[in-house]
N, CA, C and O atoms as a Maestro MAE file, in Angstrom:
{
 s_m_m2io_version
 :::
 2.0.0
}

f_m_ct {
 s_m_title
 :::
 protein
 m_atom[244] {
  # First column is atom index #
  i_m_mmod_type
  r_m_x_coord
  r_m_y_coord
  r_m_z_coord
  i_m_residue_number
  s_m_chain_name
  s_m_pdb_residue_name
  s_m_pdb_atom_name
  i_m_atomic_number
  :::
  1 25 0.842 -1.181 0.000 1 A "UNK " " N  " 7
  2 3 0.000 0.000 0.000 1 A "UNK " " CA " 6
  3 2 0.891 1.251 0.000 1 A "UNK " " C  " 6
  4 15 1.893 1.258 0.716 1 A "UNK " " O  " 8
  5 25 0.557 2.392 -0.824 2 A "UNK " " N  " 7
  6 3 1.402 3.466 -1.413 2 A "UNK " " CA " 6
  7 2 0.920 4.338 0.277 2 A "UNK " " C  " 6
  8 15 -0.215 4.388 0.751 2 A "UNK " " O  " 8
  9 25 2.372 5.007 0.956 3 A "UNK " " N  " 7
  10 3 2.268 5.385 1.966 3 A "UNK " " CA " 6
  11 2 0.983 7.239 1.763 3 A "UNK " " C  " 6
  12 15 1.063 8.156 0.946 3 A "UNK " " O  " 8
  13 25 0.014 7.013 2.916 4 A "UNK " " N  " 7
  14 3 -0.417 8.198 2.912 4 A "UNK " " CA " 6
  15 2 -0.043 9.484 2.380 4 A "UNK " " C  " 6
  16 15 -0.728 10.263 1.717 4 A "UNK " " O  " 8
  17 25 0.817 9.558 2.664 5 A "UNK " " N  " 7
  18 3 1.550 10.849 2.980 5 A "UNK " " CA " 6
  19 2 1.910 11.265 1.866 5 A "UNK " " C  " 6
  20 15 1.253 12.207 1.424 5 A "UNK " " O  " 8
  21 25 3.119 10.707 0.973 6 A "UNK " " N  " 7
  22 3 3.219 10.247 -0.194 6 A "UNK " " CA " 6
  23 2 2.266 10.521 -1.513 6 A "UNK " " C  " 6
  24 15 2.634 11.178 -2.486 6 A "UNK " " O  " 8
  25 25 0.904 9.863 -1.359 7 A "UNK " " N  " 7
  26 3 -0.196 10.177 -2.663 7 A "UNK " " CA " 6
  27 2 -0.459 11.352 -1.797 7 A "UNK " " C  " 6
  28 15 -0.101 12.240 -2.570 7 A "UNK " " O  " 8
  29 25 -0.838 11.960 -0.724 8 A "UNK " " N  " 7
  30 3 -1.022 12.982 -0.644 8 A "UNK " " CA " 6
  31 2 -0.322 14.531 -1.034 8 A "UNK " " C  " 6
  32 15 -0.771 15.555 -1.549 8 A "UNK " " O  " 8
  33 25 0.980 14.127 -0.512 9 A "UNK " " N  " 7
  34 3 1.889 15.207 -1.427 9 A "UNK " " CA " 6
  35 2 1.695 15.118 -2.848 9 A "UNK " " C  " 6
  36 15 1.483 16.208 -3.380 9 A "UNK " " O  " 8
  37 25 1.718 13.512 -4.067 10 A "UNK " " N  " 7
  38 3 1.414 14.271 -4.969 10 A "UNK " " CA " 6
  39 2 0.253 14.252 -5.364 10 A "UNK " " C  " 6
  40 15 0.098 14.347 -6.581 10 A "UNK " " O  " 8
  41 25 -0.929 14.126 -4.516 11 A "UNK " " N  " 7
  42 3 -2.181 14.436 -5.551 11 A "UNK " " CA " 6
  43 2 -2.005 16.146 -5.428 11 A "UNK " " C  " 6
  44 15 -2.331 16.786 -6.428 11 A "UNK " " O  " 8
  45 25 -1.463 16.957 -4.141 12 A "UNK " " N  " 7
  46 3 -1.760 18.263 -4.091 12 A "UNK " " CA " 6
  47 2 -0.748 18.719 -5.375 12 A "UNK " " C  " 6
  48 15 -1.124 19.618 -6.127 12 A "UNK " " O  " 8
  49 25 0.476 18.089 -5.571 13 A "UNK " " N  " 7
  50 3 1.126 18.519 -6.993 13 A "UNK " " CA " 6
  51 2 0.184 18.450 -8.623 13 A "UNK " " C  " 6
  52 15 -0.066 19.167 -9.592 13 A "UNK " " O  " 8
  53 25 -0.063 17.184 -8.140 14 A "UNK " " N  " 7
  54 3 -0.694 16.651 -9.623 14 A "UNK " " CA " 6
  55 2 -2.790 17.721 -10.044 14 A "UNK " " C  " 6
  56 15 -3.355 18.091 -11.073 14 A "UNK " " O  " 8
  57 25 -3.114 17.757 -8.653 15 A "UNK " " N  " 7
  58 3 -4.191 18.804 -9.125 15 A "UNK " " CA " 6
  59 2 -3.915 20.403 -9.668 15 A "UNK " " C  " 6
  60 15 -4.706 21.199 -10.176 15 A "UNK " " O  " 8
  61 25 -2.339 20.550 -9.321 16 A "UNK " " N  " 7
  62 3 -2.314 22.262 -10.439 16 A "UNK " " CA " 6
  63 2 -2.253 22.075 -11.286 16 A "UNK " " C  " 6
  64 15 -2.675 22.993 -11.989 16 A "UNK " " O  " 8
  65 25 -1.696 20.756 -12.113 17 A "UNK " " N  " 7
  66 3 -1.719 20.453 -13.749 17 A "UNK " " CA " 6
  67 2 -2.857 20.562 -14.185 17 A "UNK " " C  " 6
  68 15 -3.806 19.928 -13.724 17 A "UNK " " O  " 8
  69 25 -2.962 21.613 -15.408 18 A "UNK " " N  " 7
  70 3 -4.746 21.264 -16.033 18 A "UNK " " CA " 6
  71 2 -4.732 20.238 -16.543 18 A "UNK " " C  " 6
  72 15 -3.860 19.514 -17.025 18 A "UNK " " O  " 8
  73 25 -5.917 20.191 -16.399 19 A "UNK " " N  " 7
  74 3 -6.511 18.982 -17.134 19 A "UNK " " CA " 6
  75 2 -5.940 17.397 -16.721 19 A "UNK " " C  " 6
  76 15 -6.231 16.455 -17.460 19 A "UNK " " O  " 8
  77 25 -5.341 17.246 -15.833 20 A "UNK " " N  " 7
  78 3 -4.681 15.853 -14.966 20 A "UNK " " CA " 6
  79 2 -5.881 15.285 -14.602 20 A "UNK " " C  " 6
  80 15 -6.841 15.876 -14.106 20 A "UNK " " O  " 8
  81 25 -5.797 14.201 -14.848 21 A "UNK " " N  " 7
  82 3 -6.160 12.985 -13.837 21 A "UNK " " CA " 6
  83 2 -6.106 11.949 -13.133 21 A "UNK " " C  " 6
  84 15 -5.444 11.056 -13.662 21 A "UNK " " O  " 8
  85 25 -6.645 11.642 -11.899 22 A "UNK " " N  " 7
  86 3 -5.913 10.483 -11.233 22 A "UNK " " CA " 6
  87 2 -6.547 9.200 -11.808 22 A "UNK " " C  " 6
  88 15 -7.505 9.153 -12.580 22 A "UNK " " O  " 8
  89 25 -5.857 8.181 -11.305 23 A "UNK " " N  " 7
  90 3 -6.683 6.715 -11.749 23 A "UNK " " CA " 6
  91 2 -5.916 5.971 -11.230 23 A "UNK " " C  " 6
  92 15 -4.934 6.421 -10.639 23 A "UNK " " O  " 8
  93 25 -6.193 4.459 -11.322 24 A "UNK " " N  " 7
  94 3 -5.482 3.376 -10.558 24 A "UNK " " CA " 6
  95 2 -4.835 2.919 -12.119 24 A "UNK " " C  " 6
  96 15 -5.299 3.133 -13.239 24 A "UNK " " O  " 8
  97 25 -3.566 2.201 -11.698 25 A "UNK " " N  " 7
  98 3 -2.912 1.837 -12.616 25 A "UNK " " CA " 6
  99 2 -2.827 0.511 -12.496 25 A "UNK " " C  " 6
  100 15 -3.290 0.191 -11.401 25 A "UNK " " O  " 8
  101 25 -2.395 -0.562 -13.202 26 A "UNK " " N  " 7
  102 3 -1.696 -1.629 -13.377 26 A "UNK " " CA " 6
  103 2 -1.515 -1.955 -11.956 26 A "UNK " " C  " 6
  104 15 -2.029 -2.979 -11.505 26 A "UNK " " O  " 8
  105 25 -0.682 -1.002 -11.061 27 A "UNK " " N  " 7
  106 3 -0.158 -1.643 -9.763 27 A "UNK " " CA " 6
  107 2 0.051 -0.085 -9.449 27 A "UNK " " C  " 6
  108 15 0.621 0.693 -10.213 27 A "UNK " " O  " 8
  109 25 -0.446 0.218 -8.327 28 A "UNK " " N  " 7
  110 3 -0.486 1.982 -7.496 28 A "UNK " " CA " 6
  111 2 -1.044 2.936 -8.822 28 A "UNK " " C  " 6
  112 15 -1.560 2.523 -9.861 28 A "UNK " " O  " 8
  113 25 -0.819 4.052 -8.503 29 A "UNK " " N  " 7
  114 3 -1.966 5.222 -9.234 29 A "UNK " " CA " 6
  115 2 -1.001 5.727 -9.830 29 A "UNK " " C  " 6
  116 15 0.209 5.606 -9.639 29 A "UNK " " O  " 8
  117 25 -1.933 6.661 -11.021 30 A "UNK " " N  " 7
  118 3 -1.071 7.230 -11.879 30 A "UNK " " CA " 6
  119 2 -1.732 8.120 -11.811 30 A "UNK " " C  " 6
  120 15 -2.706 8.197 -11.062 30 A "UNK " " O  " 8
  121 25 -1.258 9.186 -12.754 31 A "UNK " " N  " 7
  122 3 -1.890 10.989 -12.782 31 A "UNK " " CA " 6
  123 2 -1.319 10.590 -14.577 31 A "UNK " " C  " 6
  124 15 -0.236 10.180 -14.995 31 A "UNK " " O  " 8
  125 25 -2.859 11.007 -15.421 32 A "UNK " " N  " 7
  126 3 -2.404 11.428 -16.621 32 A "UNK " " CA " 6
  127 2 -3.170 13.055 -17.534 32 A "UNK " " C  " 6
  128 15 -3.827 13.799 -16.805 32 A "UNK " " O  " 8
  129 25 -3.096 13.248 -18.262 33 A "UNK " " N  " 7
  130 3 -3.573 14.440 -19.092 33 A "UNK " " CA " 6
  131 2 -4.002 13.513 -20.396 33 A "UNK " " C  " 6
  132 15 -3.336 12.598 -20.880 33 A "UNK " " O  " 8
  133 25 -5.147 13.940 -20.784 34 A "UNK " " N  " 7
  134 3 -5.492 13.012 -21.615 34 A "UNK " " CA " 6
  135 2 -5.255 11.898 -21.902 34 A "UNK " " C  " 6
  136 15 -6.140 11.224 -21.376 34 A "UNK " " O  " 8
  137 25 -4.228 10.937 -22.711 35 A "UNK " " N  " 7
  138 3 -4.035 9.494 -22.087 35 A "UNK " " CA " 6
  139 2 -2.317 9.914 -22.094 35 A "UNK " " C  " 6
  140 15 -1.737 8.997 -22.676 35 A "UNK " " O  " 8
  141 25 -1.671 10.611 -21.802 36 A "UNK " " N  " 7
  142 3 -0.196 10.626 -21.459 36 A "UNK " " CA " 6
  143 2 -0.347 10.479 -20.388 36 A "UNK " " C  " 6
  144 15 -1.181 11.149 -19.779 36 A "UNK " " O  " 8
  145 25 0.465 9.483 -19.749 37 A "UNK " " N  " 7
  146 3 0.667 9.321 -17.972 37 A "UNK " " CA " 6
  147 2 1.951 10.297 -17.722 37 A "UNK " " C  " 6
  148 15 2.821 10.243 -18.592 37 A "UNK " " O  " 8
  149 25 2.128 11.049 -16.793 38 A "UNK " " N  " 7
  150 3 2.673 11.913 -16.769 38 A "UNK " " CA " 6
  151 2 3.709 11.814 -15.189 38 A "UNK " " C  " 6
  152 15 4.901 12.068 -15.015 38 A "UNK " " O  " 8
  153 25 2.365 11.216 -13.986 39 A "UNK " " N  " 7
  154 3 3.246 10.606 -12.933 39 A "UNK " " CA " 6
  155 2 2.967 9.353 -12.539 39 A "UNK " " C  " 6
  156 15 2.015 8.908 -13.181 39 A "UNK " " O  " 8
  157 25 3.395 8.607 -11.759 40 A "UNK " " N  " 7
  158 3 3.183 7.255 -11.443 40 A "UNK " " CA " 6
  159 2 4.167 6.722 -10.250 40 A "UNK " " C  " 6
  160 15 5.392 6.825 -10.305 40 A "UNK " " O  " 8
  161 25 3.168 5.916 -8.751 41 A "UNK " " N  " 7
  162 3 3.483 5.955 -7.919 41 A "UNK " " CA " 6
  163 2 3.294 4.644 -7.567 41 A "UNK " " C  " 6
  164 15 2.199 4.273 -7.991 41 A "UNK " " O  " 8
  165 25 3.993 3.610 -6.862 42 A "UNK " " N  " 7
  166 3 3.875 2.389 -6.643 42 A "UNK " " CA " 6
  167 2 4.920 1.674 -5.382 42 A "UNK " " C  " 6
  168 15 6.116 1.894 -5.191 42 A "UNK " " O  " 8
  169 25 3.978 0.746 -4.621 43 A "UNK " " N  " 7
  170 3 5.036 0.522 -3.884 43 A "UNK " " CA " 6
  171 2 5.925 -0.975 -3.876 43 A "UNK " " C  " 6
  172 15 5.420 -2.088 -4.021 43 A "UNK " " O  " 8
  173 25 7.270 -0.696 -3.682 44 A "UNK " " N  " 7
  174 3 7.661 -1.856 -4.465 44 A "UNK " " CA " 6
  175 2 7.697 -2.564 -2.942 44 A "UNK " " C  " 6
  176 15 7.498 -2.222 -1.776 44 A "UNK " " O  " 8
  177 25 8.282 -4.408 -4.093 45 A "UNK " " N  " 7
  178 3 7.747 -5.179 -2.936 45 A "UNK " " CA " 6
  179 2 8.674 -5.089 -1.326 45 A "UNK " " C  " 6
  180 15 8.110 -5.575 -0.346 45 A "UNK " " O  " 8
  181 25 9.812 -4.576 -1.182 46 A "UNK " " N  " 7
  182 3 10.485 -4.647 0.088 46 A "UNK " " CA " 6
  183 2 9.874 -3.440 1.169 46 A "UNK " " C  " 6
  184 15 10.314 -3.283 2.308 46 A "UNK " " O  " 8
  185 25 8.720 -2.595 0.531 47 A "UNK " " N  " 7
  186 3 7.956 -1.600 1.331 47 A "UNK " " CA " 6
  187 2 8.653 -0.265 0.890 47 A "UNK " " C  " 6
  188 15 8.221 0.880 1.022 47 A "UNK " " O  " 8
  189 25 9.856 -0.692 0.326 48 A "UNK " " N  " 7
  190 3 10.075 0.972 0.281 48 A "UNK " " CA " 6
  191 2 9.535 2.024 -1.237 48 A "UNK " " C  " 6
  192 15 8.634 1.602 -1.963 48 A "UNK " " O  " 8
  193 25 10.123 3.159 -1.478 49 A "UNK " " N  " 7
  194 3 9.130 3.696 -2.448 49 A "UNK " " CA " 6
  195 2 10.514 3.621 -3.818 49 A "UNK " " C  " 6
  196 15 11.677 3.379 -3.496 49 A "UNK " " O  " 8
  197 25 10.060 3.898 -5.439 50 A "UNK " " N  " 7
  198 3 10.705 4.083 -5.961 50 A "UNK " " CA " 6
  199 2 10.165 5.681 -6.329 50 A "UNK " " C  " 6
  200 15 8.996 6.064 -6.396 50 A "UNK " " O  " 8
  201 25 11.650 6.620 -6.581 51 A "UNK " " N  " 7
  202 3 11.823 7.809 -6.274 51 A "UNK " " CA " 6
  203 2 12.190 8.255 -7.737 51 A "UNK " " C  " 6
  204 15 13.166 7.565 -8.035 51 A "UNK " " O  " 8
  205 25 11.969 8.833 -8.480 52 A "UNK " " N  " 7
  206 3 12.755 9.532 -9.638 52 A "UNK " " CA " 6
  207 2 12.931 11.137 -9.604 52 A "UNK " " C  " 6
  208 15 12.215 11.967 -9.044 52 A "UNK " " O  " 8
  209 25 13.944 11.298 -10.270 53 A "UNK " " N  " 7
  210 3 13.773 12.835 -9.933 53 A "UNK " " CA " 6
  211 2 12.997 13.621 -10.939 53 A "UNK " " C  " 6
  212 15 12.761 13.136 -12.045 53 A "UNK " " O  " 8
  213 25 12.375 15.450 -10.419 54 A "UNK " " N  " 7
  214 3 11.549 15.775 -10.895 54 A "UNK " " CA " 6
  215 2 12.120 16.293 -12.216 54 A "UNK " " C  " 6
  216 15 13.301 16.637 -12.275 54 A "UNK " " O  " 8
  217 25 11.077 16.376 -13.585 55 A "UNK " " N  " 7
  218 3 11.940 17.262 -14.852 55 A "UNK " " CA " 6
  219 2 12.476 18.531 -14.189 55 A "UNK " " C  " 6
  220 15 12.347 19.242 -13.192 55 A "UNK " " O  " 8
  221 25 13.027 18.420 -15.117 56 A "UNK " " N  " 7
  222 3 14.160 19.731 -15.476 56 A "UNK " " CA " 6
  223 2 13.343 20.613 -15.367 56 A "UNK " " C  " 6
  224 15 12.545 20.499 -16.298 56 A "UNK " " O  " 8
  225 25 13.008 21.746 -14.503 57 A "UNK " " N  " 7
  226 3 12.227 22.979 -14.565 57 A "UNK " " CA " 6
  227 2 11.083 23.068 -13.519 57 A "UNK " " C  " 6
  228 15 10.370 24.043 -13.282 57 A "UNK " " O  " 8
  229 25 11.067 22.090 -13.063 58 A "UNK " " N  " 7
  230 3 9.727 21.520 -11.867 58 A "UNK " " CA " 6
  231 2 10.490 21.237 -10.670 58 A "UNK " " C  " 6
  232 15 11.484 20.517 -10.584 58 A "UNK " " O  " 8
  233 25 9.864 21.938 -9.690 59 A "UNK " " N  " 7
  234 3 9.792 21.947 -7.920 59 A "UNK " " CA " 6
  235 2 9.237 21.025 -7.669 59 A "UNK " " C  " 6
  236 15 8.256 20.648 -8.309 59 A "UNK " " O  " 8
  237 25 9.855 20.252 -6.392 60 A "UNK " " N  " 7
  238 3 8.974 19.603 -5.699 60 A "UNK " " CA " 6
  239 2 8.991 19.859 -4.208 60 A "UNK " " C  " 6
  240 15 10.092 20.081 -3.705 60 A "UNK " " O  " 8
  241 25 8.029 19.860 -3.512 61 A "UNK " " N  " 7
  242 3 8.194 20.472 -2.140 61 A "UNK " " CA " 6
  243 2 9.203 18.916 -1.539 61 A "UNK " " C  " 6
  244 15 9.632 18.865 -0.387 61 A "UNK " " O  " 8
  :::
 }
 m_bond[243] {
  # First column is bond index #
  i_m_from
  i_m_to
  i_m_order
  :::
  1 1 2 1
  2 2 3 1
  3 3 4 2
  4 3 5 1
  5 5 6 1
  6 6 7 1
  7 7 8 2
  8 7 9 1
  9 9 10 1
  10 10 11 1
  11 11 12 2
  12 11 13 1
  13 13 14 1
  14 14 15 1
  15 15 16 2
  16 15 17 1
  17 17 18 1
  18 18 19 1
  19 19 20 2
  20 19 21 1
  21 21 22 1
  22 22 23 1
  23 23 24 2
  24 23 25 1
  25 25 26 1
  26 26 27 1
  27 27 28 2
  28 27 29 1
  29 29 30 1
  30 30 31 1
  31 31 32 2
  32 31 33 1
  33 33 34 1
  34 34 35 1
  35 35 36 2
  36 35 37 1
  37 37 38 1
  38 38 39 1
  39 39 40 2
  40 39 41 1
  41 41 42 1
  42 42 43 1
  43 43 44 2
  44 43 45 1
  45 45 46 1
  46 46 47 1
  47 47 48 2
  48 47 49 1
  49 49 50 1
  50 50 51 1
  51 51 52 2
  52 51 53 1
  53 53 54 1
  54 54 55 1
  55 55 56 2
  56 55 57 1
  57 57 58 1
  58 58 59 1
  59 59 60 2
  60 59 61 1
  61 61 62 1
  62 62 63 1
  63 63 64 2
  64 63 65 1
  65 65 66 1
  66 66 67 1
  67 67 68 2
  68 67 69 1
  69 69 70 1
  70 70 71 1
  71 71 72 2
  72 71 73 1
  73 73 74 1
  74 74 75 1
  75 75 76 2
  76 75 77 1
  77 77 78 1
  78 78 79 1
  79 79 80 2
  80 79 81 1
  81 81 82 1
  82 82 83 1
  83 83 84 2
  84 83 85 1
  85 85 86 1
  86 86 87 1
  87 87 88 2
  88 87 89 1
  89 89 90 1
  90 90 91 1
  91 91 92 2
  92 91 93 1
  93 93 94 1
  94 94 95 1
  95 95 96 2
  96 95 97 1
  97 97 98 1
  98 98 99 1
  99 99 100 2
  100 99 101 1
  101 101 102 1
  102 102 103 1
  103 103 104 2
  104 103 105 1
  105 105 106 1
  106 106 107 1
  107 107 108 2
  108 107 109 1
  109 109 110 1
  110 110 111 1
  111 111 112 2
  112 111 113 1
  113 113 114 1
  114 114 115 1
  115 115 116 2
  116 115 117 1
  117 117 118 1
  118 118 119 1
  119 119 120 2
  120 119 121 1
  121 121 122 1
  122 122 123 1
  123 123 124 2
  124 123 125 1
  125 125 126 1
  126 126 127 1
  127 127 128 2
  128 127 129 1
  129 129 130 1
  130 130 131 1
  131 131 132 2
  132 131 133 1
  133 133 134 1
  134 134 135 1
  135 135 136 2
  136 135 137 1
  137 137 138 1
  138 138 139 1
  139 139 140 2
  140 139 141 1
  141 141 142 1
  142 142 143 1
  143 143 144 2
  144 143 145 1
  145 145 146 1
  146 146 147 1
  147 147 148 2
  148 147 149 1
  149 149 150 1
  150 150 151 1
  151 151 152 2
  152 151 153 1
  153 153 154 1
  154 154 155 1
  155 155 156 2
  156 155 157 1
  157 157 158 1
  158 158 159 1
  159 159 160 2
  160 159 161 1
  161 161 162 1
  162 162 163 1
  163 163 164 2
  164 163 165 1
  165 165 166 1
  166 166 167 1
  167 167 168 2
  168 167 169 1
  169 169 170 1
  170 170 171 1
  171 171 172 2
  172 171 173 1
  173 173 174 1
  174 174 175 1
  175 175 176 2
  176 175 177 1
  177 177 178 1
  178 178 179 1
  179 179 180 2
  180 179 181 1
  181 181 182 1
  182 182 183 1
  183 183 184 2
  184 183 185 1
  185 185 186 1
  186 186 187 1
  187 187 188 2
  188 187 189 1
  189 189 190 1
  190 190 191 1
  191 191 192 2
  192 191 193 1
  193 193 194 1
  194 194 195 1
  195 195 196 2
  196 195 197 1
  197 197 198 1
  198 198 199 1
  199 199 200 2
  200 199 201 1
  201 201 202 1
  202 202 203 1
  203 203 204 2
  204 203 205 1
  205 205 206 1
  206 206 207 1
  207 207 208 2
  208 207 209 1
  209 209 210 1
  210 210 211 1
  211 211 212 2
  212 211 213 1
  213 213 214 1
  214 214 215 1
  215 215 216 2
  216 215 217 1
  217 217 218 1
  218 218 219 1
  219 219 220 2
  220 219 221 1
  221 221 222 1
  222 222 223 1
  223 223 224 2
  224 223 225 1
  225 225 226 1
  226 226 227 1
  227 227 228 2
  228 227 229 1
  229 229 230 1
  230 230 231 1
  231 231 232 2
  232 231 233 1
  233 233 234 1
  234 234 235 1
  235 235 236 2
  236 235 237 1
  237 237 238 1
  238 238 239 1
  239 239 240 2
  240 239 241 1
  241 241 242 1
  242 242 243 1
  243 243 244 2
  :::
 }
}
């Protein structure tokens, strides 16, 4: 299970994107804009999270 805290930080990222949406994916949730998936969050199997860094030009708190 994708930690609270976690989808919460990014759903508050992923709702300033227009036009984003959330949905369940394959395995944990994704955020896309029309059908481009854009983020994607999942927890792998030893509990911990996989992390990528943000594009080039984008903050993340």
């Amino acid at each position: 299970m994708i930690d609270r805290a976690v989808l919460a930080t990014l759903r508050a990222i992923c709702r300033r994107v227009p036009e984003s949406k959330e949905e369940a994916a394959w395995v944990g949730r994704r955020w896309k804009i029309r059908t481009r998936t854009f983020a994607h969050v999942l927890e792998i199997n030893d509990g911990g999270l996989l992390r990528l860094p943000a594009p080039r030009g984008m903050t993340v708190p």
